[in-house]
Backbone as a printed PyTorch tensor [residue, N CA C, xyz], in Angstrom:
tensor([[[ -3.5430, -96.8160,  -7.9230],
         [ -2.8910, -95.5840,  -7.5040],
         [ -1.4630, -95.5570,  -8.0410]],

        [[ -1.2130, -94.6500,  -8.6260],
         [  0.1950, -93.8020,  -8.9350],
         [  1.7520, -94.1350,  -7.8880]],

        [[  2.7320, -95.2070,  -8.3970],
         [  3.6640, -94.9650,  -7.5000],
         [  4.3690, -93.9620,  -8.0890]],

        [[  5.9230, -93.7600,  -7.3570],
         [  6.9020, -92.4870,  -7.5060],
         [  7.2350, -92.6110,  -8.9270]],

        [[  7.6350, -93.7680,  -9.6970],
         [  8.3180, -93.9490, -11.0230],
         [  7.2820, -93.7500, -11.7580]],

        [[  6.0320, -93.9180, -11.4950],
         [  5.2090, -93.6840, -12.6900],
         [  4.1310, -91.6980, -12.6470]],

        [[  4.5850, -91.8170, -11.3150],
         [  3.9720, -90.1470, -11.3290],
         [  5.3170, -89.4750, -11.8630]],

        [[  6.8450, -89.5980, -11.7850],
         [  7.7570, -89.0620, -11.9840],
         [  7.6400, -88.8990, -13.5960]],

        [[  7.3670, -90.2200, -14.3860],
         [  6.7620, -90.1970, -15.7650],
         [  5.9570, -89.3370, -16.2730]],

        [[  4.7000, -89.1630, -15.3170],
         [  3.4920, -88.3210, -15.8380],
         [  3.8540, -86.9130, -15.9390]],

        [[  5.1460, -86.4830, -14.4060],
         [  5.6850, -85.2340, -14.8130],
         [  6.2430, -85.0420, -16.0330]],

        [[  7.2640, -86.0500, -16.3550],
         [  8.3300, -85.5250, -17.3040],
         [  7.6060, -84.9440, -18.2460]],

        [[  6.6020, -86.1540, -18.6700],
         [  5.5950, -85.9310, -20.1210],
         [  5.0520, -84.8010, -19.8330]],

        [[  4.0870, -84.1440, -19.2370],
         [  3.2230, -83.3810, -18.8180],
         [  3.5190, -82.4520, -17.3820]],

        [[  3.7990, -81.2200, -17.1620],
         [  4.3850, -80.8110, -15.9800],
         [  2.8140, -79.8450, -15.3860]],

        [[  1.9280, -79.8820, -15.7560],
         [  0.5290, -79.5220, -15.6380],
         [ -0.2940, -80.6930, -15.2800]],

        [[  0.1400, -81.6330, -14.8800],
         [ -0.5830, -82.8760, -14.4910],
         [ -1.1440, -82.4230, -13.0070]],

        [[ -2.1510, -83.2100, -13.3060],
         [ -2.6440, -83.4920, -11.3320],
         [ -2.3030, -84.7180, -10.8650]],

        [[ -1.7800, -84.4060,  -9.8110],
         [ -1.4330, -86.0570,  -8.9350],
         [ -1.7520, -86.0630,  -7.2490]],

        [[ -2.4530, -86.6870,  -7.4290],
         [ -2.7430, -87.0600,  -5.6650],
         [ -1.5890, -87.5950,  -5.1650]],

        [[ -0.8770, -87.5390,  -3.8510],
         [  0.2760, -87.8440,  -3.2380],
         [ -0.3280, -89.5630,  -2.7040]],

        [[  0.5960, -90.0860,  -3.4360],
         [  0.9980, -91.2950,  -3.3150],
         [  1.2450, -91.9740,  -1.3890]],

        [[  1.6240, -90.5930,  -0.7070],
         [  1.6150, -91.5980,   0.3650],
         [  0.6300, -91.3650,   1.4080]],

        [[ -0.0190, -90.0670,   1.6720],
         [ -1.1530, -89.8930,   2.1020],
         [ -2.4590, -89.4930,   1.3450]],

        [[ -2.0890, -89.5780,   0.2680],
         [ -3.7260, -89.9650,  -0.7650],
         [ -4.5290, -88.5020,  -0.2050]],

        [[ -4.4990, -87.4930,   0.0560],
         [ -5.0180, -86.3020,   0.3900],
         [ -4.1820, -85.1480,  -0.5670]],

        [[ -3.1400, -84.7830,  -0.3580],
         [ -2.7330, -83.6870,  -0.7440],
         [ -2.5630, -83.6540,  -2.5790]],

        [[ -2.4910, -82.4870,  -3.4380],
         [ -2.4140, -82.6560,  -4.8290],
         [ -0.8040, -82.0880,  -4.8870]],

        [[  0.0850, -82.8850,  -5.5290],
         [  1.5880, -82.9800,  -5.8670],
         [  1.7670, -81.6540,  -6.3340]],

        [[  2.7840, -80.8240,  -5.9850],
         [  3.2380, -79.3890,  -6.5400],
         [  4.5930, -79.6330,  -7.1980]],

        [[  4.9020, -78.8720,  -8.4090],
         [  5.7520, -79.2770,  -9.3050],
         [  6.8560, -77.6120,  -9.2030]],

        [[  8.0340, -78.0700,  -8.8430],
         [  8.4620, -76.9010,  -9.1560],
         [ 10.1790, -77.4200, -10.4070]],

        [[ 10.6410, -76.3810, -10.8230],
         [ 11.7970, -76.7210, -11.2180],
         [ 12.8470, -75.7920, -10.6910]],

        [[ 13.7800, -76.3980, -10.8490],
         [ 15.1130, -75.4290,  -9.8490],
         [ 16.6350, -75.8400, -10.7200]],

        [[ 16.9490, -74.5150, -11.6100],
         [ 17.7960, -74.7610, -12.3690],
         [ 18.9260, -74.5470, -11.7920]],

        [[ 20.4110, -75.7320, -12.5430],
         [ 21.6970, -75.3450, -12.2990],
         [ 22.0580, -73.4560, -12.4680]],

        [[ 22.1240, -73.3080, -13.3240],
         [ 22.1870, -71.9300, -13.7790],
         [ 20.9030, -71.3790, -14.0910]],

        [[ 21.0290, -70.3620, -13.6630],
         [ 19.4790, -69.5260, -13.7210],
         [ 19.5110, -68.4360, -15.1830]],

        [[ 20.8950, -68.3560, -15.6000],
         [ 20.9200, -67.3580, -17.1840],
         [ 20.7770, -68.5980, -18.0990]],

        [[ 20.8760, -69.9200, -18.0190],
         [ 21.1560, -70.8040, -19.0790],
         [ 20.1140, -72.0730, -18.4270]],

        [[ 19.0160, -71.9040, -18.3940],
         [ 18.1570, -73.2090, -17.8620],
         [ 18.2720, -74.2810, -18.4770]],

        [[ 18.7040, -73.9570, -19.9070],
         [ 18.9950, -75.2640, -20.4260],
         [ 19.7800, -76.0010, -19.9880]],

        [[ 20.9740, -76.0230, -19.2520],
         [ 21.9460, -76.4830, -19.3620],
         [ 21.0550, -78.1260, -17.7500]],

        [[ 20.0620, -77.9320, -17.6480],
         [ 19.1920, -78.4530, -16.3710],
         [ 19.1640, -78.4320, -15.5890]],

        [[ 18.7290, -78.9320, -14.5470],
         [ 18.5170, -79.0000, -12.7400],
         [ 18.1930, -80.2570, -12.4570]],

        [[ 16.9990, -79.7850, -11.4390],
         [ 16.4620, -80.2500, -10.5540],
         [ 14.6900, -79.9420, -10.5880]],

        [[ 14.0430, -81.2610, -10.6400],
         [ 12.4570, -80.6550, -10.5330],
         [ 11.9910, -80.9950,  -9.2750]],

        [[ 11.4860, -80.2310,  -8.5560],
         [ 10.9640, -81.0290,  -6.7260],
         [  9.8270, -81.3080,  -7.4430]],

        [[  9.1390, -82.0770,  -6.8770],
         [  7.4730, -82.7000,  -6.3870],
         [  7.5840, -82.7510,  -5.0070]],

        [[  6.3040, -82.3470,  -4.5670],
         [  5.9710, -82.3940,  -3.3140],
         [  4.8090, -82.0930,  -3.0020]],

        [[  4.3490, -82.3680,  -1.8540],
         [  2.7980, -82.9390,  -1.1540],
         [  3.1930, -81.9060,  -0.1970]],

        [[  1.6830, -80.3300,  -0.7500],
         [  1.8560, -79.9060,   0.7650],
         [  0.9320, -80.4320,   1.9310]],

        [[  0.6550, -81.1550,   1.8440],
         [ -0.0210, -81.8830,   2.9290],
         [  0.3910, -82.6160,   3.6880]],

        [[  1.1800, -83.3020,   3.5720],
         [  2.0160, -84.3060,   4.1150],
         [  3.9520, -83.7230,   4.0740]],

        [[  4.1830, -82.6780,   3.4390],
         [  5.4890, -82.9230,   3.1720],
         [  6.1720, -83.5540,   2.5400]],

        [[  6.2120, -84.7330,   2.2250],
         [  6.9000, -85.8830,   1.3350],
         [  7.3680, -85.0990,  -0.2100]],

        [[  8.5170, -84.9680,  -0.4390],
         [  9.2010, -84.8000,  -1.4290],
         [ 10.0340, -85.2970,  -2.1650]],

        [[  9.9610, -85.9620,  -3.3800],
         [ 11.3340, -86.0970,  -4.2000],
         [ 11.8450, -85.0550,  -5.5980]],

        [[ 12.8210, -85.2150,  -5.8170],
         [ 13.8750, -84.5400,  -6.2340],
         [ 14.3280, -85.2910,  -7.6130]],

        [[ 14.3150, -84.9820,  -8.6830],
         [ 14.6740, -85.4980,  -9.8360],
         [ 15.8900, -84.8370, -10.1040]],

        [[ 16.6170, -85.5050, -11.1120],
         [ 17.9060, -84.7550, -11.7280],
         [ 17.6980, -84.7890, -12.7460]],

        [[ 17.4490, -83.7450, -13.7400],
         [ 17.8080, -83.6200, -15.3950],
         [ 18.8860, -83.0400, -15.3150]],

        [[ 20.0780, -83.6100, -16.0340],
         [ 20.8720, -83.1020, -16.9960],
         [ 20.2360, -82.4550, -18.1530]],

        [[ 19.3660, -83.3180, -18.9030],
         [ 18.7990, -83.1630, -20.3640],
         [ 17.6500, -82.5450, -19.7590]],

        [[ 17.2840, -81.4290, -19.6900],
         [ 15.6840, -81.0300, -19.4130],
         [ 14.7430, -81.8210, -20.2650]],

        [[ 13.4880, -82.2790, -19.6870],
         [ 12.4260, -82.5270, -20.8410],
         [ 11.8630, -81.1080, -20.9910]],

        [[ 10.8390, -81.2120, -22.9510],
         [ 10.3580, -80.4610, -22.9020],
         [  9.9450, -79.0830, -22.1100]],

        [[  9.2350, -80.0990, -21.7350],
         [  8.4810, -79.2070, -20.1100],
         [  8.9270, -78.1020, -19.6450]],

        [[ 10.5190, -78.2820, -19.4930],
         [ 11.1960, -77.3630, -18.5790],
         [ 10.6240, -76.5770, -18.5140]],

        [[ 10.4980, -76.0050, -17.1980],
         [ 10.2060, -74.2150, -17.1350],
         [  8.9900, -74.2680, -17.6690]],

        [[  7.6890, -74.9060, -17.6710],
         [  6.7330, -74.4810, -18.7390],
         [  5.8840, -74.5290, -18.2000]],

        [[  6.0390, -74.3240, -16.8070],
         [  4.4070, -74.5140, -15.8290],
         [  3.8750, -73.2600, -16.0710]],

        [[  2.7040, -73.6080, -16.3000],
         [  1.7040, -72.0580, -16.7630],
         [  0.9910, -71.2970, -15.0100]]])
């Protein structure tokens, strides 16, 4: 099973991934991103993950967006 550093990985690479939540093994991980500036996304944020099943959330910081940014279909 998937801990936080290596599902945090699977996001960066891939932001369309599926991930079962790591701490109650039920819920599927929701990916959102939440930019510093909303006219300039590049400039980066913040991506949540979170388990709506359980609640459990962490919070990444890009400065440097990956790819990904913004690219959830």
């Amino acid at each position: 099973m998937e801990n936080w550093v290596e599902l945090i990985e699977i996001f960066r690479n891939n932001i369309d991934a599926s991930a079962i939540c790591p701490i109650c093994k039920i819920g599927i991980l929701t990916v959102t991103d939440i930019a510093f500036d909303n006219k300039n996304i590049e400039k980066g944020g913040e991506r949540l993950i979170q388990c709506p099943h359980c609640g459990v959330s962490r919070i990444i910081l890009y400065r440097n967006p990956p790819e990904n940014w913004f690219k959830k279909k």
